[in-house]
C-alpha angles and dihedrals in degrees: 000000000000097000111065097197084049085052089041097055090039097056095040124136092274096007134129102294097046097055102016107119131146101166094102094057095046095095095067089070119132114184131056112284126212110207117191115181129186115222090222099043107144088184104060105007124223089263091054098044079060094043085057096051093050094064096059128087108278101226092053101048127098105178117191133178122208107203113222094018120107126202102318095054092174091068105032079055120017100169110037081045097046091044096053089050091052089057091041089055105034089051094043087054101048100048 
């Protein structure tokens, strides 16, 4: 994080990043859900990233890795990302 009072508070004994947890409400997703995962994310590892997929409804889930790209996969891989949201959303449109 850029901001370190923003980490610090974050990271604190009982912050942010030691209770923060969605998983268990991500089944009750509705929409299609693009989820685009770096394979050297130190942030949310690979097994995570899957972890998080798989709670998602499974007819509304596109899952996809990007070898070589950590947590910000845009930037780590503009084109082959933005690509791949273009088609997420074009083909999600047209059905």
């Amino acid at each position: 994080m850029a901001n370190p009072e923003v980490l610090q508070w974050f990271i604190r004994p009982g912050g942010e990043a030691h209770t923060f947890n969605l998983l268990p409400d991500l089944a009750r997703v509705q929409c299609p859900t693009l989820v685009l995962g770096g394979e050297e994310d130190p942030m949310t590892p690979l097994e995570c990233q899957v972890d998080i997929a798989a709670a998602l409804p499974p007819q509304l889930v596109r899952f996809e890795r990007f070898a070589g790209c950590g947590h910000a996969v845009v930037p780590d891989a503009p084109d082959a990302a933005l690509a791949m949201i273009r088609e997420f959303i074009v083909g999600r449109s047209s059905t």
